[in-house]
C-alpha positions in Angstrom: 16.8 60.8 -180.3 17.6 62.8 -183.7 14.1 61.9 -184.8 12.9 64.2 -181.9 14.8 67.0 -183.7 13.8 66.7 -187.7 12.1 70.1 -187.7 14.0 71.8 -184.9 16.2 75.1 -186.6 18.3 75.0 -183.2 18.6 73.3 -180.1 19.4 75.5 -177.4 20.9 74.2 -173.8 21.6 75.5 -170.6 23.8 73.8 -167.2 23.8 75.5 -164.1 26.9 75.3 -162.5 28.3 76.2 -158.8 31.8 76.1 -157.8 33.2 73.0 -156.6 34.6 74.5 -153.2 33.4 77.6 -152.0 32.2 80.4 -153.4 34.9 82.2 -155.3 36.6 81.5 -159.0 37.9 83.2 -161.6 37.1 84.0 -164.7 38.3 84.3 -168.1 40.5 87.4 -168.8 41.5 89.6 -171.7 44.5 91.3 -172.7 44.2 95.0 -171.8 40.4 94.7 -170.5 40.9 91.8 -167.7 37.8 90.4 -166.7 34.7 91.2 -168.9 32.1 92.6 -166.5 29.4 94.3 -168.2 25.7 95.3 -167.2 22.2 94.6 -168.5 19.5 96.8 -169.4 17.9 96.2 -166.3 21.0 97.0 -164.5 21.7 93.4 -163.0 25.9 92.5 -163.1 27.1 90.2 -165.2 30.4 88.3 -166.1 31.7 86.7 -168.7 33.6 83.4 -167.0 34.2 81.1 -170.1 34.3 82.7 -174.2 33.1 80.9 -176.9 36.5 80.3 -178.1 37.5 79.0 -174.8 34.5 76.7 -174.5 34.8 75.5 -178.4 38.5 74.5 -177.8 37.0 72.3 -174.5 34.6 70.6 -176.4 37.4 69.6 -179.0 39.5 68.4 -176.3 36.3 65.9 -175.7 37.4 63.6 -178.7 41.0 63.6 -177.8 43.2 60.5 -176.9 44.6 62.5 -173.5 45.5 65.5 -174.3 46.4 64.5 -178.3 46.8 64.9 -180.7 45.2 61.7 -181.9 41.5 60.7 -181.6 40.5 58.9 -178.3 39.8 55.3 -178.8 35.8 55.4 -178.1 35.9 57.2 -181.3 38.1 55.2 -183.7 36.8 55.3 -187.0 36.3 59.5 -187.0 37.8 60.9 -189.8 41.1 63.5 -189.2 44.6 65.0 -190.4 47.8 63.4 -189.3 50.9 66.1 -189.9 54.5 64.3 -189.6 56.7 67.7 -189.6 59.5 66.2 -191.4 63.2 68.2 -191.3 64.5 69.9 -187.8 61.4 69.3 -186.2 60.1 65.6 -186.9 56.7 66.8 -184.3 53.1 65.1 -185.0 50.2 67.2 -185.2 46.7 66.6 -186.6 43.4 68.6 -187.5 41.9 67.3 -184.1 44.2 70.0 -181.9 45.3 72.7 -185.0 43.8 75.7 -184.0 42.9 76.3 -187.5 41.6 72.7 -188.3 42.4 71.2 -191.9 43.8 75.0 -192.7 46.4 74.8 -190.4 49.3 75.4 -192.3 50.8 72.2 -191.6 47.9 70.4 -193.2 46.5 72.2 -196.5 50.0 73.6 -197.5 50.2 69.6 -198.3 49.8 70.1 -202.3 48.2 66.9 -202.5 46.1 67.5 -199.8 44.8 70.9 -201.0 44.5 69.7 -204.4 42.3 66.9 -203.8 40.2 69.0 -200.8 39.9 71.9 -204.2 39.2 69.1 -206.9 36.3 67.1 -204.6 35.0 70.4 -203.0 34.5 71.9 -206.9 36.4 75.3 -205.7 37.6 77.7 -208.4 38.5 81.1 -208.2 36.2 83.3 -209.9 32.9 80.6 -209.7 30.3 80.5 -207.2 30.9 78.1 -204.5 29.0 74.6 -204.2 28.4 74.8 -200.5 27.3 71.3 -200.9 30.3 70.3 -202.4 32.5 72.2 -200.0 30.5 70.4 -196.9 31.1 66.6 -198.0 35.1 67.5 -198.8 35.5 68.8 -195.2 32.7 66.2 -193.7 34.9 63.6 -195.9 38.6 64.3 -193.5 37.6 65.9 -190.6 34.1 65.7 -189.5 35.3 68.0 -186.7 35.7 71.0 -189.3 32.3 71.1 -189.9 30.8 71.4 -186.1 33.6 73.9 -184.8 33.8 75.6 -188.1 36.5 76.6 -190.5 37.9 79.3 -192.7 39.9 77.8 -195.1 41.8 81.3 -195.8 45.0 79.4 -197.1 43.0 78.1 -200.2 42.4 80.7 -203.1 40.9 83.5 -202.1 39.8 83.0 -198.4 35.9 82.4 -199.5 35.2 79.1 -197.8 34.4 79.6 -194.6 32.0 77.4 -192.6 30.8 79.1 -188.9 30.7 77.3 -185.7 27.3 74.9 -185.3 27.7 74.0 -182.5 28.8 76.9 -179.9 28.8 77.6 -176.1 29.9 79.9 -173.3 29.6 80.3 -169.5 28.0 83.8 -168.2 27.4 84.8 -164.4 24.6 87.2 -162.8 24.7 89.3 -160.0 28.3 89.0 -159.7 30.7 91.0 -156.9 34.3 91.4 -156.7 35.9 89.2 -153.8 39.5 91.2 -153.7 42.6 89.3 -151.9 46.3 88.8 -152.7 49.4 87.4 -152.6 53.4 87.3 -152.5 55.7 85.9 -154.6 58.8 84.8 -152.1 62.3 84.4 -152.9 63.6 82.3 -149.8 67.4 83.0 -150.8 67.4 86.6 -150.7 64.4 88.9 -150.6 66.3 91.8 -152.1 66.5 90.5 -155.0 70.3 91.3 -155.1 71.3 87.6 -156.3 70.8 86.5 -159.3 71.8 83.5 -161.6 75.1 84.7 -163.7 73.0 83.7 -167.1 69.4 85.2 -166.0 69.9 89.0 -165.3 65.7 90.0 -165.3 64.4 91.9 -162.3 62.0 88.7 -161.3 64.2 87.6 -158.0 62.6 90.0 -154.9 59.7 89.4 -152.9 56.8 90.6 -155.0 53.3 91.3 -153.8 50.5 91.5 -155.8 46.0 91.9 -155.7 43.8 89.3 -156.8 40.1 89.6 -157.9 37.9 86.8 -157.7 33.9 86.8 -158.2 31.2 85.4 -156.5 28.0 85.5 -158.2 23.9 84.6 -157.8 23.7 82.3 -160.3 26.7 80.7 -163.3 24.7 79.4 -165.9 26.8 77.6 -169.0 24.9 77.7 -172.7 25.3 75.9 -175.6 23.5 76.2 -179.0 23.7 73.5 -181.8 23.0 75.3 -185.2 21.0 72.3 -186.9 19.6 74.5 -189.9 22.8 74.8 -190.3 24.0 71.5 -190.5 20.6 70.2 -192.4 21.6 72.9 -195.0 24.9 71.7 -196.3 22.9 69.0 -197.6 24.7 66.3 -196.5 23.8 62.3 -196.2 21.3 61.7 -193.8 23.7 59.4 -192.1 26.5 62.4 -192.1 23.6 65.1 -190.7 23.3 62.4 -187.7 27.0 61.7 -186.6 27.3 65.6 -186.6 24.5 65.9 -184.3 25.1 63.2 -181.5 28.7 64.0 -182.2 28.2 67.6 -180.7 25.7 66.5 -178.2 28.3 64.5 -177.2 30.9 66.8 -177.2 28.7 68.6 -174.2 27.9 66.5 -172.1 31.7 65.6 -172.1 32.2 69.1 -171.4 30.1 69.2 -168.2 31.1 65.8 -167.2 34.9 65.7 -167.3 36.1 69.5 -168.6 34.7 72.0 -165.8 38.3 72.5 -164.0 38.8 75.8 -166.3 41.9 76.9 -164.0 43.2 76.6 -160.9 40.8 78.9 -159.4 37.6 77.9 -161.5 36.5 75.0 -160.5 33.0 73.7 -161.3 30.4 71.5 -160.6 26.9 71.0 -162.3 23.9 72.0 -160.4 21.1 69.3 -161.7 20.8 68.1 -165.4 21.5 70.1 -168.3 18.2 71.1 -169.9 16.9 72.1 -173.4 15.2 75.2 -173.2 14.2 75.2 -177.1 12.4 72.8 -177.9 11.7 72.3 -173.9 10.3 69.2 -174.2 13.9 67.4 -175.6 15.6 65.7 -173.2 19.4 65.3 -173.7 21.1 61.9 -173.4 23.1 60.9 -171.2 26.4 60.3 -172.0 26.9 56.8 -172.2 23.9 56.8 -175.0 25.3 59.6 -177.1 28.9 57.7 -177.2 26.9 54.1 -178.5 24.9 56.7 -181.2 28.1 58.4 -182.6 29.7 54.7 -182.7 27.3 53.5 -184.4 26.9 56.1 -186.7 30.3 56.2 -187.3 30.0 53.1 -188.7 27.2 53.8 -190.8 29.1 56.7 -192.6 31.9 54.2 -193.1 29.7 51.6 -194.8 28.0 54.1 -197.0 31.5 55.6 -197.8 31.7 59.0 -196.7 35.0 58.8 -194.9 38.3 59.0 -196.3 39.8 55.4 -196.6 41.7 55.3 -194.3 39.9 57.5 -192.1 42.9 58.7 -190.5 44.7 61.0 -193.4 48.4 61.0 -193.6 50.5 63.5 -194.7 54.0 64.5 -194.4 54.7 68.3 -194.3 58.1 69.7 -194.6 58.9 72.3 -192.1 61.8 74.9 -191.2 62.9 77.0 -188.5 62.2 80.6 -189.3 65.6 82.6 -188.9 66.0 85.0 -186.3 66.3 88.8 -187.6 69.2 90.5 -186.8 68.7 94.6 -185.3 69.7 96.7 -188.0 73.8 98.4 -187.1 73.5 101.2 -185.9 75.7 103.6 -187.7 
């Protein structure tokens, strides 16, 4: 299947979904802005339903055991981070569910860790980076740093940053507001009058409130896998290869198992997902992609490219930030 793709820059994808009951969902939302609904030059609707963070932070979720924060069985073998937060906290974290990756603080503040990610990645302040380099560090950990991307702004001076390649979002066309509502009931005493001794907020009365919803003509969901990108790191054939069925894989868990975006946006896909560049690629199914990143998982191990172990461990030590006090008033 990668042969199909040896001169292709990118491989764009599309899905068309529908929701699962009805015709109503709801979309993503933004602080201060709500739901993004914007227009086209040709006037047609559209709305933004899932953002490319959003989506990114699904496709993660694909290689999780549950909901983490270590790696799923079908994938043992996949390089990653393991945190212990030692002290008050004594919490496990890895680079699999960090929002940052490997520069979560709770990883690269590790002074081992950073030092050998600096020595192996040939990073010093002042010199021109070694992209190269800097790709088989990161491919070396956390293989996932290199397909969602990562800005490494706790090392030096915040120059190492690798984008996303492998990206998605959800869009819908010809949408329309589907308006309705609700009440939030307090069954003891709808004038909100009593209150717990120890909870004093004005959140106990009945309180009514709108809803929008959308419908739309069509929901489309896109994805685009940057393989210039990944083809120019200049990494090990074999590494090149786990990346790309690795993110191929990462969609079609998407659409398979992650389309329940909230409690009222519920999807279903409408047919097959289909490349629209080059057209003639057919995706795998699922089931294939999972035996291709095995097996090229082992392939990367046998020619060394992983950590040994693969699974990185690290003990961090943590504290509880204290609390500032008002100023007195004089």
């Amino acid at each position: 299947m990668i042969e199909e793709l040896k001169d292709v820059s990118r491989l764009l994808m599309e899905q068309v979904l529908i929701p699962a009951q009805g015709d109503r969902f709801q979309p993503t939302g933004f602080a201060d802005l709500g739901a993004a609904v914007y227009e086209r030059n040709d006037g047609r609707r559209m709305l933004l339903v899932e953002s490319a963070q959003s989506v990114a932070n699904r496709m993660e979720a694909a290689c999780l055991d549950g909901s983490g924060p270590e790696i799923s069985p079908d994938l043992t073998g996949l390089p990653y981070v393991r945190a212990t937060l030692s002290g008050e906290s004594g919490a496990v974290t890895t680079s699999l569910v960090e929002a940052h990756r490997i520069n979560s603080p709770f990883i690269v503040t590790n002074e081992g860790f950073q030092a050998k990610l600096v020595s192996e990645a040939e990073y010093a302040k002042g010199r021109p980076l070694n992209w190269k380099k800097i790709a088989q560090a990161i491919f070396r950990v956390d293989p996932n740093s290199i397909l969602h991307g990562v800005f490494m702004a706790n090392i030096g001076d915040g120059r190492v940053r690798l984008p996303r390649a492998i990206s998605g979002f959800i869009e819908a066309s010809d949408v329309r507001e589907a308006s309705s509502g609700g009440v939030k009931n307090n069954p003891l005493d709808p004038t909100g009058k009593l209150r717990a001794v120890n909870y004093d907020k004005d959140v106990y009365s009945n309180v009514p409130y709108p809803r929008t919803e959308y419908t739309a003509r069509e929901i489309k969901a896109y994805f685009n896998l940057d393989l210039a990108l990944l083809r120019g790191y200049g990494l090990h054939e074999a590494a090149t290869g786990l990346l790309t069925v690795l993110a191929l894989y990462k969609v079609r868990r998407f659409l398979n198992a992650g389309l329940r975006l909230r409690t009222a946006c519920d999807f279903m896909v409408s047919g097959d997902l289909k490349a629209t560049q080059p057209a003639q690629f057919v995706v795998p199914a699922e089931r294939e992609l999972l035996a291709a990143v095995k097996a090229k998982i082992l392939e990367c191990a046998e020619l060394k490219l992983f950590a040994d172990p693969s699974v990185t461990v690290l003990t961090t030590e943590v504290k509880w930030k204290k609390e500032e006090k008002p100023p007195v008033q004089k």
